[in-house]
N, C-alpha and C positions, 0 to 999 in steps of 0.2 A: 504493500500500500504506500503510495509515492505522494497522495492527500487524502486530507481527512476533510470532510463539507456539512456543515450547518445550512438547512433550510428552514425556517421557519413558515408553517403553514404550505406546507409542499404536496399536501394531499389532492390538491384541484386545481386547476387555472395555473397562474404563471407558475408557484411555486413546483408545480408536479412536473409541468415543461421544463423546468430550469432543472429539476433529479436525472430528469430523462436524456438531455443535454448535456451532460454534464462532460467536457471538454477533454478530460483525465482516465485515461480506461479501464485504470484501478482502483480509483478513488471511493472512499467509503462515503455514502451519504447516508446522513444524518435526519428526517421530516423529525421538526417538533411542531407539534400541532396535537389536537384533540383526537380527529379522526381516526390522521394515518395514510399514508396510501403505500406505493410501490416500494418506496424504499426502507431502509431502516426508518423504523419509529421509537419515536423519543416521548410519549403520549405526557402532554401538556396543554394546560390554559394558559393563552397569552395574556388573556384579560386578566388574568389572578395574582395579585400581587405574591400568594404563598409557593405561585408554582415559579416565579421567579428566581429561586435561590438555590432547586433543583437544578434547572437550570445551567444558570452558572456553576454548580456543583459538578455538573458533567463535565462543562470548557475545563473547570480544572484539573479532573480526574485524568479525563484523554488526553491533555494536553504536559502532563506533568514531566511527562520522559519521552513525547514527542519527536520522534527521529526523523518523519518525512519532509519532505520536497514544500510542501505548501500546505497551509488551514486556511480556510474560508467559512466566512458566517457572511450568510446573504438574509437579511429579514425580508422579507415581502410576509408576513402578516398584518391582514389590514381591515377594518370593518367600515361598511357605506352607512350600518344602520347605528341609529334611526333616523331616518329622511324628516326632516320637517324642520319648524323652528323651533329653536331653541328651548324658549317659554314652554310650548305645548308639548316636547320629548317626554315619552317615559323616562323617569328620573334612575331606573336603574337599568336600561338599557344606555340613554347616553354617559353614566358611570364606566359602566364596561367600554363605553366605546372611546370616551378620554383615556382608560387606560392601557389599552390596546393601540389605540394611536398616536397616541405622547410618550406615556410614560416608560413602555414594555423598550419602546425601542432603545432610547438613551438606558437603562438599565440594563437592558440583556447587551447593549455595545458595550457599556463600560465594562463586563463581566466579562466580556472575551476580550478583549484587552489590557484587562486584569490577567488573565489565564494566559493569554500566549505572550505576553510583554519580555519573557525570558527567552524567544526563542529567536533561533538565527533563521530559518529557512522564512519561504514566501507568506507573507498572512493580509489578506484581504477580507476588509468588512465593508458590505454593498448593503446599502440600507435603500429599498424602493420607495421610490416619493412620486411626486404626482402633479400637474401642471395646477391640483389645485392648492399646490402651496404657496403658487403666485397670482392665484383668480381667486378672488370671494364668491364664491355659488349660495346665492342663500336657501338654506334649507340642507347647507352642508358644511356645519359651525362645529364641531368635533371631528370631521374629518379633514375640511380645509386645513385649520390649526393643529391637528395634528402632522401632516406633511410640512405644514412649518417649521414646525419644532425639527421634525427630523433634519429638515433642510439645512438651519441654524448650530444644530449640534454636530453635524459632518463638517459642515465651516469651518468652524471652530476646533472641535477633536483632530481634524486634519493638519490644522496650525501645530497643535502640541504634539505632533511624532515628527519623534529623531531623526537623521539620517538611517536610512534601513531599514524605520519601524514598521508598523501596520498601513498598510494603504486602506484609506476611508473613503469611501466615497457615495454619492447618494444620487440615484438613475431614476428619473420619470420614464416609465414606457412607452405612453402614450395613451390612446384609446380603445384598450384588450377587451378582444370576444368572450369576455370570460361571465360568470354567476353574476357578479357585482353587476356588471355591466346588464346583467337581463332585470334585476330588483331596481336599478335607475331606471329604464325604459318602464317599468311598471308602474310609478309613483304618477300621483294624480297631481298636475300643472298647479293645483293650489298651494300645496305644499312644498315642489319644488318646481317653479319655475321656468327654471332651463329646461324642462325635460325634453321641451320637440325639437333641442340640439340635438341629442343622442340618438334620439330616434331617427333624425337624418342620417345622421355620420352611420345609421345601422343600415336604412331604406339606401345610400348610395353607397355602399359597404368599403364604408372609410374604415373601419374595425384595422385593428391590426388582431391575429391571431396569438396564441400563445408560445407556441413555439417561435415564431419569428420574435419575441419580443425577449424570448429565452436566448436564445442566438446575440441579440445585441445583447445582454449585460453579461454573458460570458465574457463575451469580445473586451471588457472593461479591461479585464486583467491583464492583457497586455498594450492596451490604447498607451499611449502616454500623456497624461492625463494629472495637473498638479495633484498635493494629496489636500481633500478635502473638495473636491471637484464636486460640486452639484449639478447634474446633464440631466438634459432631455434626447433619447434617442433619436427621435424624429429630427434631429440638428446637428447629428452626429455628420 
């Protein structure tokens, strides 16, 4: 085994494309997620602050006498719900979903970069963000703000590695055929708004697939690319 790979939420949509893809021929991958799908499962809530420390418990366990070529942690866990405004949200569905999209990320980064900080070989952590880190959609106040945060904290974490440390970096896809994308075209125009965007970008099938969006953030690892680079594919 020449890498070892973290996927978060890898059981569907981009994260399962990105197991499937996966660049390395012997590379062990890693899905933490609740589910589960194809690969090694790691069975975890992202949303749960207790399963967090698990977690991290594993970057450090695999990672403690680590001999390969390169680790990778790519998060793409990420939740759309709940659609609407803010005020009117179930108050414990949008809980889950600030923490799933703020906070799980910067916590599960700092922990693998906690865990691999000793190590000499290749270490990449790809945190997926989303064009609406830089558009307000209303009726998407915990999701927006969360690809912010992530945005701001690759910034920044990118800034504070060494010469040779962790490459950070944080990829928008674009607009993926995936589940999310079918519960956005679902949502009734009151609540959100936008919606007869997506529903265009579906009817004149502007979609990008999963796989093809898998293919670009592989590609990251070797782009040359500052650290702390926040990209959008579709600009690549």
């Amino acid at each position: 085994m020449s890498s070892l790979v973290w996927i978060s939420g890898a059981s569907a949509g981009i994260g399962a494309a990105l197991a499937a893809a996966a660049p390395f021929p012997d590379a062990r991958i890693i899905d933490v997620s609740r589910s589960g799908g194809p690969a090694e499962h790691f069975k975890a809530d992202l949303a749960d602050p207790a399963d967090w420390s698990r977690i991290a418990a594993q970057f450090a366990e695999e990672l403690a006498a680590y001999d390969g070529e390169r680790v990778v942690f790519i998060h793409n866990a990420g939740t759309i719900t709940p659609i609407g405004p803010a005020a009117a949200a179930d108050p414990g569905a949008y809980n889950r979903a600030v923490l799933l999209n703020s906070a799980a990320p910067q916590v599960l980064g700092a922990a693998f970069l906690r865990a691999s900080a000793h190590l000499t070989c290749e270490r990449h952590l790809i945190m997926l963000s989303s064009g609406a880190a830089t558009s307000a959609y209303a009726g998407w106040s915990s999701y927006n703000a969360g690809k912010a945060a992530v945005e701001h904290w690759v910034r920044t974490v990118g800034q504070e590695q060494p010469a040779g440390g962790c490459r950070v970096i944080a990829v928008a896809p674009g607009v993926v055929d995936t589940a999310m994308q079918s519960e956005i075209r679902a949502t009734d125009e009151t609540v959100f708004p936008a919606v007869s965007r997506f529903l265009e970008l579906e009817r004149t099938g502007a979609l990008t697939t999963p796989e093809a969006a898998a293919t670009g953030i592989w590609s990251l690892l070797t782009r040359d690319l500052p650290n702390g680079s926040c990209v959008d594919l579709r600009k690549l």
